[in-house]
mmCIF file as Biopython writes it, N, C-alpha, C and O atoms, coordinates in Angstrom:
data_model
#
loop_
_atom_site.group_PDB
_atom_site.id
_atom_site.type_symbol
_atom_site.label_atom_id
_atom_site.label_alt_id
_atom_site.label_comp_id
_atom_site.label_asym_id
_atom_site.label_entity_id
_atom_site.label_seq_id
_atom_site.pdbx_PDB_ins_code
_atom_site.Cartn_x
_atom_site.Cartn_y
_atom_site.Cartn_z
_atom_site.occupancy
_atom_site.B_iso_or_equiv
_atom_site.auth_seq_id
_atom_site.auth_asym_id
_atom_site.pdbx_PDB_model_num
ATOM 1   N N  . UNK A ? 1  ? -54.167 -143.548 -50.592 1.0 0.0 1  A 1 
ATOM 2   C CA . UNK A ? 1  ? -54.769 -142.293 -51.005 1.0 0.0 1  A 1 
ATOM 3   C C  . UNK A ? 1  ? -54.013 -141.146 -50.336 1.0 0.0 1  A 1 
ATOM 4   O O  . UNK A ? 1  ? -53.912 -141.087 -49.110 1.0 0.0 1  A 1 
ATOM 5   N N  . UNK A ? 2  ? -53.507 -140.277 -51.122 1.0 0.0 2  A 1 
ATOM 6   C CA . UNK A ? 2  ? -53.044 -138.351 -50.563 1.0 0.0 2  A 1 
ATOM 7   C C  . UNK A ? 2  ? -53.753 -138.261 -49.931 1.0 0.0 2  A 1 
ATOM 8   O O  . UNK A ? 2  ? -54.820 -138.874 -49.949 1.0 0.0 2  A 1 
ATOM 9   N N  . UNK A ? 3  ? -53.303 -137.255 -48.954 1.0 0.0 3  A 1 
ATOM 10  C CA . UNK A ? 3  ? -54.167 -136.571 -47.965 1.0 0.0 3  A 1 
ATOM 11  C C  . UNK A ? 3  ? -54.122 -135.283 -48.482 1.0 0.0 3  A 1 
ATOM 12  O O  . UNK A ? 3  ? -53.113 -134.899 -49.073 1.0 0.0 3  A 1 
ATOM 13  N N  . UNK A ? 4  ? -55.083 -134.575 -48.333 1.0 0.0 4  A 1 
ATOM 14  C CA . UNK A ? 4  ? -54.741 -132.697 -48.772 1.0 0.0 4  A 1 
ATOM 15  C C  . UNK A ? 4  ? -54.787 -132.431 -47.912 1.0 0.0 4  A 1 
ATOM 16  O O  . UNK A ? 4  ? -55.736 -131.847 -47.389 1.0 0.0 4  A 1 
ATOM 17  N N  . UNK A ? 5  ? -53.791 -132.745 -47.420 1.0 0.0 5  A 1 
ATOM 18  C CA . UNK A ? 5  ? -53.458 -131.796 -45.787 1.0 0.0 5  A 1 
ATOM 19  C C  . UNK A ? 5  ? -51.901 -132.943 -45.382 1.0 0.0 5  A 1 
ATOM 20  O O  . UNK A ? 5  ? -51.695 -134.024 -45.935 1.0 0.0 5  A 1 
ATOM 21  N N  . UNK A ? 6  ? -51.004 -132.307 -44.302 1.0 0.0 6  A 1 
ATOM 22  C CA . UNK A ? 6  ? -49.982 -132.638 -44.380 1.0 0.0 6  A 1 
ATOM 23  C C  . UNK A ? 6  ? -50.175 -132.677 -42.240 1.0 0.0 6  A 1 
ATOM 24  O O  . UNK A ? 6  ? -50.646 -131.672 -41.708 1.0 0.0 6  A 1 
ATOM 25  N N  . UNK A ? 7  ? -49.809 -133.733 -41.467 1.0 0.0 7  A 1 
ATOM 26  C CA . UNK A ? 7  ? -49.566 -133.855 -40.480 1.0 0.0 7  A 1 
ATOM 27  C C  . UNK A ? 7  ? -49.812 -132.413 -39.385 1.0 0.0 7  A 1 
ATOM 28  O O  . UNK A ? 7  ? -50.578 -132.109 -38.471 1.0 0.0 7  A 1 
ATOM 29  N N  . UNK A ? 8  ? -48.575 -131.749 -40.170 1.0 0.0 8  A 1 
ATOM 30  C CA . UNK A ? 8  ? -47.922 -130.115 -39.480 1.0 0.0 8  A 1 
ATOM 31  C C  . UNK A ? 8  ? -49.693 -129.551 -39.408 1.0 0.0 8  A 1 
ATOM 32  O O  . UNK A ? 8  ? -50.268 -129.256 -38.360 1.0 0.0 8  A 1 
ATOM 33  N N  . UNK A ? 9  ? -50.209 -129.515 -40.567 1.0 0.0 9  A 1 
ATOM 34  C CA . UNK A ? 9  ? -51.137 -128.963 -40.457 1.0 0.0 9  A 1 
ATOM 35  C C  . UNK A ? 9  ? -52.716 -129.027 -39.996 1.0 0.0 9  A 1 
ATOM 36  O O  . UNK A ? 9  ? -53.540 -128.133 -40.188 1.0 0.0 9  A 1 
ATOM 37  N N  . UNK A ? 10 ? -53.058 -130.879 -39.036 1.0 0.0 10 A 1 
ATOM 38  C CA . UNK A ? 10 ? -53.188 -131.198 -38.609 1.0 0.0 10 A 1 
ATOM 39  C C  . UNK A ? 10 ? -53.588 -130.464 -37.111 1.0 0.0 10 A 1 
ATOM 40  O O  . UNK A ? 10 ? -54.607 -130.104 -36.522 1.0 0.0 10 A 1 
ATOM 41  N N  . UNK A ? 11 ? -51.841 -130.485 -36.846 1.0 0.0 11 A 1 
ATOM 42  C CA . UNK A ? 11 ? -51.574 -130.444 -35.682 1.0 0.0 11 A 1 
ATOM 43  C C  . UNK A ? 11 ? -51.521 -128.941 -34.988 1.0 0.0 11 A 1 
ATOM 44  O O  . UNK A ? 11 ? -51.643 -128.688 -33.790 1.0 0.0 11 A 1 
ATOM 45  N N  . UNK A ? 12 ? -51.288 -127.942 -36.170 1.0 0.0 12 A 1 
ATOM 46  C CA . UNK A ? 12 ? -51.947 -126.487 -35.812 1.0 0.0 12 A 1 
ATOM 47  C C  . UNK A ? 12 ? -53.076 -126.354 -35.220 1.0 0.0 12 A 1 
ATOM 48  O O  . UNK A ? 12 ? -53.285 -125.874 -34.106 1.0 0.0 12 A 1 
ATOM 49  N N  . UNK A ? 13 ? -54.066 -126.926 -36.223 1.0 0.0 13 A 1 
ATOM 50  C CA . UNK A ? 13 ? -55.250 -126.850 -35.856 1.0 0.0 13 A 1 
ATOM 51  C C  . UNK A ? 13 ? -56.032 -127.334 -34.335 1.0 0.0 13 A 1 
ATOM 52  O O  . UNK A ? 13 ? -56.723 -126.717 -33.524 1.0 0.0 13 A 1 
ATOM 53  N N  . UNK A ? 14 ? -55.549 -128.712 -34.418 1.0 0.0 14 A 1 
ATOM 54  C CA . UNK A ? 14 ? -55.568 -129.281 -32.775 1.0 0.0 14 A 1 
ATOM 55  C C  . UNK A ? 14 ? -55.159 -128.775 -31.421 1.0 0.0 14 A 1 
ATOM 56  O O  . UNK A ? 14 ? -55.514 -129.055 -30.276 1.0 0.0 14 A 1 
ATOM 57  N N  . UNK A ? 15 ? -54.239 -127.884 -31.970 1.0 0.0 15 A 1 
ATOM 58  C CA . UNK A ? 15 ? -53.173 -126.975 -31.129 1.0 0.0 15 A 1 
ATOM 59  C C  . UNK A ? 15 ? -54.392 -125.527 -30.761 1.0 0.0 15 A 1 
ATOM 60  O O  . UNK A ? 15 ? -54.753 -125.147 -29.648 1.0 0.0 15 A 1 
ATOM 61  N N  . UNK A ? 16 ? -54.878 -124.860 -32.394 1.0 0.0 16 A 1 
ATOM 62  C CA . UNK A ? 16 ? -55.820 -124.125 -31.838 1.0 0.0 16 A 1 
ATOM 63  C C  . UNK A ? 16 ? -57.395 -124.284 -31.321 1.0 0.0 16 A 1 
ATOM 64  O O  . UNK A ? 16 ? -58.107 -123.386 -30.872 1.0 0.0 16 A 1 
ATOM 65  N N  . UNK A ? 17 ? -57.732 -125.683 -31.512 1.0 0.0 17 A 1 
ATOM 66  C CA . UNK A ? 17 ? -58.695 -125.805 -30.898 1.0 0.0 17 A 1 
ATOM 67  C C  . UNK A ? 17 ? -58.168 -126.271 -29.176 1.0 0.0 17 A 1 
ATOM 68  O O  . UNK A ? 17 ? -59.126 -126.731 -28.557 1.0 0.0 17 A 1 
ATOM 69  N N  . UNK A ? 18 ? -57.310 -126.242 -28.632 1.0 0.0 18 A 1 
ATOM 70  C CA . UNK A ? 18 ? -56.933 -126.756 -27.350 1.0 0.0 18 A 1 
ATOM 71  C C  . UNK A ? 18 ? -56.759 -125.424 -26.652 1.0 0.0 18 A 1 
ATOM 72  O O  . UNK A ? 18 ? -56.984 -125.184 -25.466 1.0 0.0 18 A 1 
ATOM 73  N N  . UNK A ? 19 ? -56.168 -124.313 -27.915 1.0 0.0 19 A 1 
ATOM 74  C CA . UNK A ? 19 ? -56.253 -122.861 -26.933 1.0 0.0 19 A 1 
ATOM 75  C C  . UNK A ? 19 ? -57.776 -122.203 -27.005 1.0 0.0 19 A 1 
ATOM 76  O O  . UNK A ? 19 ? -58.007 -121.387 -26.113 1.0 0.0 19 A 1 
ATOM 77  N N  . UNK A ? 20 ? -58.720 -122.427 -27.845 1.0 0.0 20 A 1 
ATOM 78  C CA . UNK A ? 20 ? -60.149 -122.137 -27.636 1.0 0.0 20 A 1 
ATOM 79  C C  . UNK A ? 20 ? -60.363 -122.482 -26.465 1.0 0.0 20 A 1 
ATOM 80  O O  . UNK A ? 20 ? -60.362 -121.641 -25.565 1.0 0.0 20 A 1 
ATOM 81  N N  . UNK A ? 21 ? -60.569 -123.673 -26.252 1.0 0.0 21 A 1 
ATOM 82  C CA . UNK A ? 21 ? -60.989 -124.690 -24.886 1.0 0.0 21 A 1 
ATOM 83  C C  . UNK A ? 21 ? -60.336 -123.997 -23.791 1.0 0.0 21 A 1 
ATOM 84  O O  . UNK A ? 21 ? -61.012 -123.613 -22.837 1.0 0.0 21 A 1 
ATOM 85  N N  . UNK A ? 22 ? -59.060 -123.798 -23.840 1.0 0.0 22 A 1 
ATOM 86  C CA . UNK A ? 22 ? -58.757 -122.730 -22.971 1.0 0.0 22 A 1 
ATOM 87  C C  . UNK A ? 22 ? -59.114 -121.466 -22.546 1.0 0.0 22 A 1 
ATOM 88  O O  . UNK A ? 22 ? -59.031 -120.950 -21.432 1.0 0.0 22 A 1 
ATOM 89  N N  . UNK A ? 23 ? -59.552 -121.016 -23.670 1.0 0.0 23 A 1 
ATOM 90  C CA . UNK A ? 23 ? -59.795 -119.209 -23.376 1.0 0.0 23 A 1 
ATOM 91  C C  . UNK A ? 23 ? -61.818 -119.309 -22.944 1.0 0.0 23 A 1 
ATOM 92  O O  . UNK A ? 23 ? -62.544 -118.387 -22.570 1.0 0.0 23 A 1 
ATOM 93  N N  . UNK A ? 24 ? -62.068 -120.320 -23.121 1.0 0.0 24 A 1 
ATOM 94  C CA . UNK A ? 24 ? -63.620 -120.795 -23.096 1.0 0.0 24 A 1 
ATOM 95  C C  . UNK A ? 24 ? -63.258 -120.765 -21.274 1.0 0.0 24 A 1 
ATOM 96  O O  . UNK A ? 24 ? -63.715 -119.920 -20.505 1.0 0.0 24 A 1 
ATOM 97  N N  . UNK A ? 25 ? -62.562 -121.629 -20.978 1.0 0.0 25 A 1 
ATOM 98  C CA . UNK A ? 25 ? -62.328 -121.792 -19.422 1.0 0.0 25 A 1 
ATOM 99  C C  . UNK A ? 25 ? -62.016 -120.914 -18.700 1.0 0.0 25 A 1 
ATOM 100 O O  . UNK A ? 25 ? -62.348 -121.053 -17.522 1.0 0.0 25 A 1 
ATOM 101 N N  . UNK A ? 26 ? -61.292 -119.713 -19.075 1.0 0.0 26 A 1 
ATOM 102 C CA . UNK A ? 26 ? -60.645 -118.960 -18.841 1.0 0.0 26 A 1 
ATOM 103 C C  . UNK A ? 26 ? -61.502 -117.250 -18.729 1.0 0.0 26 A 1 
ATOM 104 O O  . UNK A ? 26 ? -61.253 -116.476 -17.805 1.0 0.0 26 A 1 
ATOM 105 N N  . UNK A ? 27 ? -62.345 -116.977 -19.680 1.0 0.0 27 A 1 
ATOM 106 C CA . UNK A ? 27 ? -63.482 -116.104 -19.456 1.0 0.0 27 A 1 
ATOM 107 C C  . UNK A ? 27 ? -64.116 -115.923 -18.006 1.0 0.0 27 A 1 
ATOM 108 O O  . UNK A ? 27 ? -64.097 -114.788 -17.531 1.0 0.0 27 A 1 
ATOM 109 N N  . UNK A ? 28 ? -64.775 -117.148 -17.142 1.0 0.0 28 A 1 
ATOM 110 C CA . UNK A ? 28 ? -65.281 -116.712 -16.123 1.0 0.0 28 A 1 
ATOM 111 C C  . UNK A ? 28 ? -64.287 -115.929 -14.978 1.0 0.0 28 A 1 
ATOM 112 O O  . UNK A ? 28 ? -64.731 -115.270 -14.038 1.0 0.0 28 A 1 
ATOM 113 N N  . UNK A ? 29 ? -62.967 -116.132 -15.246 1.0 0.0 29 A 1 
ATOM 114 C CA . UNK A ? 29 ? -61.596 -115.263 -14.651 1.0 0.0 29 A 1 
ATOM 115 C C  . UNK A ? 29 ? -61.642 -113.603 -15.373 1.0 0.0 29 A 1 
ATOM 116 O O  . UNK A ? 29 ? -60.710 -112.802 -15.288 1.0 0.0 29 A 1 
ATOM 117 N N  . UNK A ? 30 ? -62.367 -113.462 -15.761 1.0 0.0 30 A 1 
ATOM 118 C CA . UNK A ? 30 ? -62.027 -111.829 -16.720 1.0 0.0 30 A 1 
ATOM 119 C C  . UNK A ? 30 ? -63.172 -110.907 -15.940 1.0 0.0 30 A 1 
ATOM 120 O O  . UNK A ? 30 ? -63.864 -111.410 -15.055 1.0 0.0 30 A 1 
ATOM 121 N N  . UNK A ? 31 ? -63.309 -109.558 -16.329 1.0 0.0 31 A 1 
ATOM 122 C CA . UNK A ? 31 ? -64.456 -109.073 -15.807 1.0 0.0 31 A 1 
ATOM 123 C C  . UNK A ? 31 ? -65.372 -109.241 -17.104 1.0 0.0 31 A 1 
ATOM 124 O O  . UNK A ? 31 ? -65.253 -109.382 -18.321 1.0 0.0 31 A 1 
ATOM 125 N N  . UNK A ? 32 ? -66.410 -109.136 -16.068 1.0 0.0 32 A 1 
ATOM 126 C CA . UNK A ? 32 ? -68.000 -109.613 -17.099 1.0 0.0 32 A 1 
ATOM 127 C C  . UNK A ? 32 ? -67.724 -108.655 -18.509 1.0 0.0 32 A 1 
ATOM 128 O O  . UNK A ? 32 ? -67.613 -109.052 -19.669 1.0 0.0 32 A 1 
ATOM 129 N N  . UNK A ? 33 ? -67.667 -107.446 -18.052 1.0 0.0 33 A 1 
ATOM 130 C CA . UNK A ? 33 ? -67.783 -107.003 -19.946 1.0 0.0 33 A 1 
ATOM 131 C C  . UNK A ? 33 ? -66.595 -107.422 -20.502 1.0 0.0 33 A 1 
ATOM 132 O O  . UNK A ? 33 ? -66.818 -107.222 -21.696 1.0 0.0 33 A 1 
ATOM 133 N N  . UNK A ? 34 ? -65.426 -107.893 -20.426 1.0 0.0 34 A 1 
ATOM 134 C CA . UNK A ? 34 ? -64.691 -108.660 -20.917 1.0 0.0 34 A 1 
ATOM 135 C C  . UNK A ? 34 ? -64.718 -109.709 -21.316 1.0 0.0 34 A 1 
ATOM 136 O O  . UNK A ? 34 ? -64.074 -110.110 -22.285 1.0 0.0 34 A 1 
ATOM 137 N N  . UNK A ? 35 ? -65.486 -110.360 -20.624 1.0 0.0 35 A 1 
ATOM 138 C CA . UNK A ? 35 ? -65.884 -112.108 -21.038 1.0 0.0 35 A 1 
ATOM 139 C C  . UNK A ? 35 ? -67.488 -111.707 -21.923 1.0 0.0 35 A 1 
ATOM 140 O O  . UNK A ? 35 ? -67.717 -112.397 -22.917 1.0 0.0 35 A 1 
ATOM 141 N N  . UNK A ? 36 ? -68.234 -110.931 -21.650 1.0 0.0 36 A 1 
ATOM 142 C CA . UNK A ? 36 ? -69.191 -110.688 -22.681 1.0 0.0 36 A 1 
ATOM 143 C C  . UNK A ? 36 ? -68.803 -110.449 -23.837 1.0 0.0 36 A 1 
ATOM 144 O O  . UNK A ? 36 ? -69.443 -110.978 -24.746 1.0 0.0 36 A 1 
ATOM 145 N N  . UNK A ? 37 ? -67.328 -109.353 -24.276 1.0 0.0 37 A 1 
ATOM 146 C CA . UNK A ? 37 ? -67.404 -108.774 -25.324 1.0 0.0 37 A 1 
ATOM 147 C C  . UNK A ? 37 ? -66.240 -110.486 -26.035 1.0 0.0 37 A 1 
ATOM 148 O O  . UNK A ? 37 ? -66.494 -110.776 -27.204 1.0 0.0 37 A 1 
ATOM 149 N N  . UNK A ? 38 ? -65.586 -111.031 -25.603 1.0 0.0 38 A 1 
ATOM 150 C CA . UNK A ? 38 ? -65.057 -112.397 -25.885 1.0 0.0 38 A 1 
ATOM 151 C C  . UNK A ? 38 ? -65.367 -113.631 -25.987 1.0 0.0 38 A 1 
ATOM 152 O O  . UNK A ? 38 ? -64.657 -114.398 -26.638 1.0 0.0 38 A 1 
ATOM 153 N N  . UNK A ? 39 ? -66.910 -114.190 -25.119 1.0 0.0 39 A 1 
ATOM 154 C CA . UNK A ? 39 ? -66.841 -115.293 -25.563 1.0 0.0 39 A 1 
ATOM 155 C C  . UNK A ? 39 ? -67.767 -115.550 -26.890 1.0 0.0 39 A 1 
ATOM 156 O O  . UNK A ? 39 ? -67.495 -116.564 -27.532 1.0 0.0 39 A 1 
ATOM 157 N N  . UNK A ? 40 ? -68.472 -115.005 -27.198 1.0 0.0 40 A 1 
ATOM 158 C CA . UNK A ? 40 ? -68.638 -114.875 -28.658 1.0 0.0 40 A 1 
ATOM 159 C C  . UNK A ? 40 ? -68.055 -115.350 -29.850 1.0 0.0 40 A 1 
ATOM 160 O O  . UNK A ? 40 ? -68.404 -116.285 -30.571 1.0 0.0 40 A 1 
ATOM 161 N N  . UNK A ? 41 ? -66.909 -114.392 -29.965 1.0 0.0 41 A 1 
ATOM 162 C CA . UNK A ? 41 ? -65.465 -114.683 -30.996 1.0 0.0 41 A 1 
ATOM 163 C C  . UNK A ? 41 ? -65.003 -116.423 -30.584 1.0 0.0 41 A 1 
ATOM 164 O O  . UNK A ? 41 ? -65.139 -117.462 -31.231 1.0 0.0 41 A 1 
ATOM 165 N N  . UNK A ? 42 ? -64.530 -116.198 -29.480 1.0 0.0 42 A 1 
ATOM 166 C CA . UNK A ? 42 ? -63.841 -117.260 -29.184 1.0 0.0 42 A 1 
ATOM 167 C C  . UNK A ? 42 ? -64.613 -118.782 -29.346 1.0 0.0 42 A 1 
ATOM 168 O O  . UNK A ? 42 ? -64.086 -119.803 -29.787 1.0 0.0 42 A 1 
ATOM 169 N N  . UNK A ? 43 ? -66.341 -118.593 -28.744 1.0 0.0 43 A 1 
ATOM 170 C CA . UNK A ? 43 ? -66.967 -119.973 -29.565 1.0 0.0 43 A 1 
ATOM 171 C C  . UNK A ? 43 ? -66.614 -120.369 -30.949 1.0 0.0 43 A 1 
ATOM 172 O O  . UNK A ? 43 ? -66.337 -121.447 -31.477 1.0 0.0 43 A 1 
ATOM 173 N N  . UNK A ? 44 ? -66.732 -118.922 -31.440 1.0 0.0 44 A 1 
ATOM 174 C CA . UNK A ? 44 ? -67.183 -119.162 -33.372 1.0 0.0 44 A 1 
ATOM 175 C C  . UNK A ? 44 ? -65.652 -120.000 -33.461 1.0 0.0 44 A 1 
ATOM 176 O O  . UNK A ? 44 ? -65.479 -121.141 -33.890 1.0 0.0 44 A 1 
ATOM 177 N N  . UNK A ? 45 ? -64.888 -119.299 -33.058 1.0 0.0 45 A 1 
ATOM 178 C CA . UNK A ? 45 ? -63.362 -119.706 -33.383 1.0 0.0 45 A 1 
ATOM 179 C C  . UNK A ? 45 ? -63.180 -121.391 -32.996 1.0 0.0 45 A 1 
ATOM 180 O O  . UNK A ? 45 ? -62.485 -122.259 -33.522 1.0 0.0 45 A 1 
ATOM 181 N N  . UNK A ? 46 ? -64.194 -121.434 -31.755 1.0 0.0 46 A 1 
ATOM 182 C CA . UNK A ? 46 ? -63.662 -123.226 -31.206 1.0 0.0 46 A 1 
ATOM 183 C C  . UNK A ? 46 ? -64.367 -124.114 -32.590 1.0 0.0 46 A 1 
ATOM 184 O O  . UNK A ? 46 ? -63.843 -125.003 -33.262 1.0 0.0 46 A 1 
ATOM 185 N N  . UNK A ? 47 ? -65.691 -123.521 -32.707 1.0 0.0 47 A 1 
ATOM 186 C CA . UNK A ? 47 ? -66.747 -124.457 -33.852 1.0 0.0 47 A 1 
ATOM 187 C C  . UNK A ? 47 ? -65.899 -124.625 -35.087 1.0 0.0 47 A 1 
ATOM 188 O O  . UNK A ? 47 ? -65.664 -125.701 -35.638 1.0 0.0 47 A 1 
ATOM 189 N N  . UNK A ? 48 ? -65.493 -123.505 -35.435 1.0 0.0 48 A 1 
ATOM 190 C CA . UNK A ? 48 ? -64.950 -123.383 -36.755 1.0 0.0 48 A 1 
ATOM 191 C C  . UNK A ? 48 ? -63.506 -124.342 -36.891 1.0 0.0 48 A 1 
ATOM 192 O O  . UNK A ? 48 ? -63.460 -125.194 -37.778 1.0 0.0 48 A 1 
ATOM 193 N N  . UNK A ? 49 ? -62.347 -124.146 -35.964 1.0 0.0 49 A 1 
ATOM 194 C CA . UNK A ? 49 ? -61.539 -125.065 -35.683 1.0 0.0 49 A 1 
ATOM 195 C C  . UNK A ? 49 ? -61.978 -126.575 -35.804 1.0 0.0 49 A 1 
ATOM 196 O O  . UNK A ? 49 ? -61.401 -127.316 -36.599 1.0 0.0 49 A 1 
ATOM 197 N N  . UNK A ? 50 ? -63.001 -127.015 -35.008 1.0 0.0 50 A 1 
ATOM 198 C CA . UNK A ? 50 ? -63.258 -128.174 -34.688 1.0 0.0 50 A 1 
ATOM 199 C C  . UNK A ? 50 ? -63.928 -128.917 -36.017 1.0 0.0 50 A 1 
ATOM 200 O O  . UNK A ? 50 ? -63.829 -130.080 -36.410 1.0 0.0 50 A 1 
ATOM 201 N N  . UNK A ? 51 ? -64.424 -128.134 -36.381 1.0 0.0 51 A 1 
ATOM 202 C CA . UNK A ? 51 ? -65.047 -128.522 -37.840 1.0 0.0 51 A 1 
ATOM 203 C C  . UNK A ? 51 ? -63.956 -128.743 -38.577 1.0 0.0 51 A 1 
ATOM 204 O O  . UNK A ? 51 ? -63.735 -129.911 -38.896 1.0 0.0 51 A 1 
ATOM 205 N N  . UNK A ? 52 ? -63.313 -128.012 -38.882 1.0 0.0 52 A 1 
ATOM 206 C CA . UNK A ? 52 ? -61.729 -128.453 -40.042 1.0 0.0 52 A 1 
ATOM 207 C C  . UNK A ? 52 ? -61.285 -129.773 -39.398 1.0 0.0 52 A 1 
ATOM 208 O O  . UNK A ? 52 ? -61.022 -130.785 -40.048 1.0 0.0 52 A 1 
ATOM 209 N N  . UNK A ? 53 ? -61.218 -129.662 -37.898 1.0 0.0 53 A 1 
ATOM 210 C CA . UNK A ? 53 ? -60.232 -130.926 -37.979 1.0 0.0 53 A 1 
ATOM 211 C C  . UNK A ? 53 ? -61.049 -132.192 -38.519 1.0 0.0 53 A 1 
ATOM 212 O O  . UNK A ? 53 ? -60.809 -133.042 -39.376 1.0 0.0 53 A 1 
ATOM 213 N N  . UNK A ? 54 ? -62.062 -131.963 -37.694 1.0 0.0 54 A 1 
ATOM 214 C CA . UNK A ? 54 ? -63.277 -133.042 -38.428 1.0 0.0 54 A 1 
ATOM 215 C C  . UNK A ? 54 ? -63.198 -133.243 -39.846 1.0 0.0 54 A 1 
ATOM 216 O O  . UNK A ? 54 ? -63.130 -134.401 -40.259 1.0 0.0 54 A 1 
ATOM 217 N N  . UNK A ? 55 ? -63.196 -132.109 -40.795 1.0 0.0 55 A 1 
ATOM 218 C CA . UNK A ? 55 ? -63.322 -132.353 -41.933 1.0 0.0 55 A 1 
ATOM 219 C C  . UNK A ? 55 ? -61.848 -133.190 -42.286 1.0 0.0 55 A 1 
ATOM 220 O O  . UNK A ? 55 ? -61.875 -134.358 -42.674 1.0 0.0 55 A 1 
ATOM 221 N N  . UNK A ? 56 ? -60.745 -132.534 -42.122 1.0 0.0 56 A 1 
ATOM 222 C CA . UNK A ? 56 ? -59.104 -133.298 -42.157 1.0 0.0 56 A 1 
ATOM 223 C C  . UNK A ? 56 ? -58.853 -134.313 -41.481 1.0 0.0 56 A 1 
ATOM 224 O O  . UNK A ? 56 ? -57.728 -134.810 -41.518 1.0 0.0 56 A 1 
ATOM 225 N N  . UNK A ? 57 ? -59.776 -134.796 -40.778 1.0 0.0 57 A 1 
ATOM 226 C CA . UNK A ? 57 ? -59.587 -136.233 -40.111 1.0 0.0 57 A 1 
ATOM 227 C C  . UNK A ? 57 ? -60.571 -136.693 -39.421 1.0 0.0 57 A 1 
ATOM 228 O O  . UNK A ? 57 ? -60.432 -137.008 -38.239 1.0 0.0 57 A 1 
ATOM 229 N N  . UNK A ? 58 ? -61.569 -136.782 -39.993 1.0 0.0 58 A 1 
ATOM 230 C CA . UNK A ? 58 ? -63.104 -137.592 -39.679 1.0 0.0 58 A 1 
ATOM 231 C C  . UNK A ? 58 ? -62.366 -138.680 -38.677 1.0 0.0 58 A 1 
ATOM 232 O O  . UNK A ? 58 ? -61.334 -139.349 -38.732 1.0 0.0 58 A 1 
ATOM 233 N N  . UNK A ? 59 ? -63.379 -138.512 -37.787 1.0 0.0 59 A 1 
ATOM 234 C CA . UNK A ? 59 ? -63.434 -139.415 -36.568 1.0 0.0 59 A 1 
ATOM 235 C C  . UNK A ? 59 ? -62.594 -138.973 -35.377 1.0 0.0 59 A 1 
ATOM 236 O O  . UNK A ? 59 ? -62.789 -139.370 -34.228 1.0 0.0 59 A 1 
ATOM 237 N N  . UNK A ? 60 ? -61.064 -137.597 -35.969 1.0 0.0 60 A 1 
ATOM 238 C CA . UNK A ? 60 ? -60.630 -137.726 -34.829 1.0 0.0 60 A 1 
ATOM 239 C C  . UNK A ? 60 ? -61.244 -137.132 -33.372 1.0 0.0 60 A 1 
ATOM 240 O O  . UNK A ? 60 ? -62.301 -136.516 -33.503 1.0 0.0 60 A 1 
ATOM 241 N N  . UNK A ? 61 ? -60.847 -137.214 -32.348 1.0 0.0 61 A 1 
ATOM 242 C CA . UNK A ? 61 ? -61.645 -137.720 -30.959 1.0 0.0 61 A 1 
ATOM 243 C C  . UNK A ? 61 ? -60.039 -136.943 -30.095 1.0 0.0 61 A 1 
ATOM 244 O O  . UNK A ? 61 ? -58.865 -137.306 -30.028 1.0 0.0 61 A 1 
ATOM 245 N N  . UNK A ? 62 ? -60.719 -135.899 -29.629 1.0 0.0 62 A 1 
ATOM 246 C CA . UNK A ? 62 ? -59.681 -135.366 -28.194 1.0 0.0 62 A 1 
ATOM 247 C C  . UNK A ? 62 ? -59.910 -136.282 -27.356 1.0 0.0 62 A 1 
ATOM 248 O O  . UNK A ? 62 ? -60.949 -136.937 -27.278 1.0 0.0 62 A 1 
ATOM 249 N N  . UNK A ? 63 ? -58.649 -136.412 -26.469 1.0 0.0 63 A 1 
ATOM 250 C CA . UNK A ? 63 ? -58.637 -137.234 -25.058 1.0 0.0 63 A 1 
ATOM 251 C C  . UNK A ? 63 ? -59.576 -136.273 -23.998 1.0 0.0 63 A 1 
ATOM 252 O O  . UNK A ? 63 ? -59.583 -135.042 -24.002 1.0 0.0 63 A 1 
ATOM 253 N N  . UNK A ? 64 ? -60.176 -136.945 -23.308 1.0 0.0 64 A 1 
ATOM 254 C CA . UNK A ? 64 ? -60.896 -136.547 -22.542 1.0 0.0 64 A 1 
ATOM 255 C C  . UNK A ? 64 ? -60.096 -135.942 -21.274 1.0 0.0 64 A 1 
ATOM 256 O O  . UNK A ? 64 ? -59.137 -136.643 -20.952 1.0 0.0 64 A 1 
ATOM 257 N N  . UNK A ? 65 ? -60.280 -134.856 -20.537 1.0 0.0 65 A 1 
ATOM 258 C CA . UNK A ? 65 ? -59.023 -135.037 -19.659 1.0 0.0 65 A 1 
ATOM 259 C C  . UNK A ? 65 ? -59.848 -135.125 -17.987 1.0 0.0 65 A 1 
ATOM 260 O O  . UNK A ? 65 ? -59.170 -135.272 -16.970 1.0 0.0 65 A 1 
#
């Protein structure tokens, strides 16, 4: 079976859900109205990421680190 989706594009996505996770970690380093007026965006952005990949590759599973 095709995939409608191609590896490359996959791997964007994985790529931007790994910099969410980052900027999620990275907020309590900012000043408070900075991390107030950001982590907001930046959840919606991790959910929304994480959902595509889910949808483009049910089951896949980040390494735990």
């Amino acid at each position: 079976m095709d995939r409608p989706y191609d590896d490359q594009t996959l791997q964007a996505l994985i790529k931007m859900e790994v910099a969410c996770r980052i900027g999620l970690e990275s907020l309590p380093h900012l000043p408070k109205e900075s991390e107030d007026a950001l982590r907001e965006p930046i959840e919606t952005l991790c959910r929304t990421t994480e959902r595509e990949v889910e949808r483009l590759s049910p089951g896949y599973k980040r390494k735990a680190v």
